[in-house]
C-alpha angles and dihedrals in degrees: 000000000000136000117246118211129255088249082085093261086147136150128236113303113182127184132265083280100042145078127251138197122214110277117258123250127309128230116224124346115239110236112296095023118164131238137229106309097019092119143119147177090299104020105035141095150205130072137306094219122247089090123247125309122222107204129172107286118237099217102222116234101219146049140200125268111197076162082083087083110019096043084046077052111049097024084085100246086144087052096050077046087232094289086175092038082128096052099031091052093043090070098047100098117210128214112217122215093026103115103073113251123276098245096055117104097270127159120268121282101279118249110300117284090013117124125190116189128190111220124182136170102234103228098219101166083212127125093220119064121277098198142053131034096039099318113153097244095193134042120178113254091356100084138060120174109237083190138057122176132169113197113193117187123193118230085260099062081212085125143025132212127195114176117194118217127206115258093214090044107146112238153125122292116193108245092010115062127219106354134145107277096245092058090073087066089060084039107053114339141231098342088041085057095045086051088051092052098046090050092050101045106026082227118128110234104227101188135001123222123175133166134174141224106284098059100041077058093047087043081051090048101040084059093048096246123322117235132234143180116233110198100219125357113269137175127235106212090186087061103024089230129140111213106200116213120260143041110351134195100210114187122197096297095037094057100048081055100051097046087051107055120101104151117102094010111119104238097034117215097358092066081048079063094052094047088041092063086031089070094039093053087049095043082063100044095053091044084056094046112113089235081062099038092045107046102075098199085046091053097048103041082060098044088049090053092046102050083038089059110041132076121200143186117292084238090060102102116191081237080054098058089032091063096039086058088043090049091045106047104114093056111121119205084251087055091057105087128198126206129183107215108253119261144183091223124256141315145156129278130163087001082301124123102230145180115245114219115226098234102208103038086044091053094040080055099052097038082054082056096048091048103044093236086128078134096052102044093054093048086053092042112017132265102277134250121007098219090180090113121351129177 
C-alpha cells in the first residue's frame, strides 16, 4: 500500500458502508517515511484478507463549512464593522461542555496568536436542521461527522490551512480503542472528537464549529449558486444525476449533490475530499465577489443563513469572532490552502475498509502545525490540493 501525496493524488476511499480499492501511487516521502511493510495498528497499511465488503451506502445529510469562518472572512463583515453584530451573533448558537476539561491530560497552549479550530458537519440523518439557533448538534449513537476539518491560522492571519482528514482514518480513540475517527462523534461527541484529535496530532483545539446540511444549502442560495469546474463529464448511479464537464452553477441542492458523490469518480472518497474543499474555496470566493459585497440585501440574506447555521464553542465571544474577521481581512480566497492528511491508502481492519495513516508525513505535518512553520512546511512539500477543476 503506497502513500499518495498532499497535492490530492489518493486512492478509493468509500464510506463505513462501502468498498474500497488500494490507493495509487505516492509522489516524494517527507523526511522518515517508512517503506513497504513499516506499519502498525494506526499507521500501517495493507488487508486484512477476506477481501472487501459493498453494503448498502447510508447517504450523510451535512457538510463542512469551513465557509462558517473564511466567508466570514472575506465576505467583508470586519469591513461593515460588524453594523448587525447584534443581530448576526444572536443567531450563532453555542454548545456548552464541548471543549475537554482543563485538567484533562491535553497538549501545551500553541505558539502565541496562533488559533486551531475543529469543524465538522454533524451527520444528523435527519430532514430538519441540527445546528444553529438552539439545534441539538449531537445525539449519542445517532451522529457521525462526514467531515472533519482542521483549520489552523498564523499569528499573521496572512494564510490560512485547512487540512482534511479522512473520515474512515484508522486511530485511537480514548476509551475505545482502534476505531475509525468519525466514530468518536457517535461515541461521545464533540469533546470525545476534540480528544481524539488532540491525541492524534499533539495539537491543542482551540475552538470547535460545526453546521449541517440545510444551511450549507441556505449559504449556496443566498449567493445565488456558487460555481465549479468539473474536469470530464461523470455520472453519479446513487443519485441518478449526469454532471457535464465544465464550468458549473450549483445551487443548494446541487451542491449537496456535487460534494457527495463518490461513485464513478476515479479516486473515490478521496475526490469527494477534493470537491468538498473545491466548493468551499469557491463558496469564498463568490461571497467575496463585489456583486456580493456590494448588494446589501444580498449580503445580508447570506450572513443570516450562515450564523443561522452554524453552532460554536461556549468560549467563542462575539468579541471573539469580531476580532478574528477583523484579524483576517485581508485573506483572499488564493491565500486559503487545503491539504488532505497524508495516507497510505486504504485497508481492512475489524472487517472495516479503512484509511492507514502515514505515520511520519502525518506527524511532519502536525509538528508544522504546533510550531507555527505552516510556511515552511509548504515551501519544502507543496501547497496542497489544486481545487481549479476536480472530477
Amino acid at each position: 500500500m503506497t502513500s499518495p501525496d498532499l497535492h490530492g493524488s489518493h486512492g478509493p476511499q468509500a464510506s463505513d458502508e462501502g468498498a474500497r480499492t488500494p490507493a495509487g501511487p505516492g509522489a516524494a516521502e517527507a523526511p522518515g517515511a517508512p517503506g513497504p511493510g513499516a506499519e502498525d495498528a494506526f499507521w500501517g497499511g495493507g488487508s486484512d484478507g477476506g477481501g472487501e465488503t459493498r453494503r448498502k451506502r447510508r447517504w450523510p445529510r451535512v457538510l463542512i463549512a469551513v465557509g462558517v469562518f473564511l466567508a466570514l472572512v472575506v465576505a467583508g463583515i470586519g469591513g461593515l464593522v460588524w453594523q448587525r453584530q447584534s443581530s448576526y451573533n444572536g443567531n450563532i448558537d453555542r454548545i456548552k461542555g464541548v471543549m475537554p476539561d482543563d485538567g484533562a491530560r491535553r497538549p501545551g497552549k500553541n505558539v502565541e496568536g496562533t488559533e486551531n479550530w475543529l469543524l465538522v458537519g454533524s451527520d444528523s440523518r435527519a430532514d430538519s436542521a441540527t445546528t444553529g439557533e438552539g439545534n441539538q448538534v449531537w445525539k449519542p449513537g445517532q451522529q457521525r461527522t462526514d467531515t472533519i476539518m482542521l483549520l489552523h491560522l498564523p499569528a499573521d492571519r496572512k494564510k490560512a490551512y485547512i487540512v482534511s482528514f479522512p473520515r474512515d482514518s484508522w486511530v485511537e480513540i480514548p476509551g475505545y480503542g482502534a476505531q475509525k475517527i468519525n466514530a468518536a462523534f457517535s461515541f461521545g461527541g464533540p469533546k470525545l472528537l476534540i480528544e481524539t484529535m488532540e491525541n492524534l496530532t499533539g495539537v491543542r483545539i482551540d475552538h470547535f464549529g460545526a453546521i449541517d446540511f440545510e444551511g450549507f444549502k441556505s449559504m449556496t442560495d443566498a449567493l445565488g449558486g456558487v460555481t465549479v469546474n468539473i474536469k470530464q463529464s461523470v455520472y453519479d448511479p446513487a443519485r441518478k444525476k449526469r454532471w457535464e464537464a465544465g464550468r458549473q452553477k450549483l445551487n443548494g441542492d446541487d451542491a449537496l449533490l456535487f460534494v457527495r458523490q463518490r461513485y464513478n469518480l476515479p479516486n473515490g472518497d478521496f475526490d469527494r475530499i477534493k470537491r468538498q474543499q473545491a466548493f468551499l474555496g469557491a463558496l469564498a470566493k463568490q461571497a467575496a465577489d463585489r456583486g456580493t459585497l456590494s448588494n446589501p440585501l444580498k449580503l445580508d440574506r447570506f450572513l443570516s443563513a450562515l450564523t443561522k447555521s452554524i453552532s460554536v464553542d461556549e468560549g467563542v465571544s462575539a468579541g471573539d469572532l469580531r476580532s478574528l474577521a477583523l484579524s483576517m481581512r485581508g485573506i483572499r480566497p488564493s491565500d486559503v490552502m487545503f491539504m488532505t492528511l497524508p495516507h497510505k491508502g486504504t485497508g481492512m481492519r475489524k472487517k472495516q475498509s479503512v484509511v492507514f495513516l502515514d505515520g511520519p508525513k502525518a506527524k511532519t505535518l502536525f509538528e508544522a502545525v504546533k510550531t507555527a512553520k505552516m510556511q515552511e512546511y509548504v515551501q519544502q512539500y507543496g501547497p496542497g490540493n489544486s481545487l481549479g477543476t476536480v472530477s
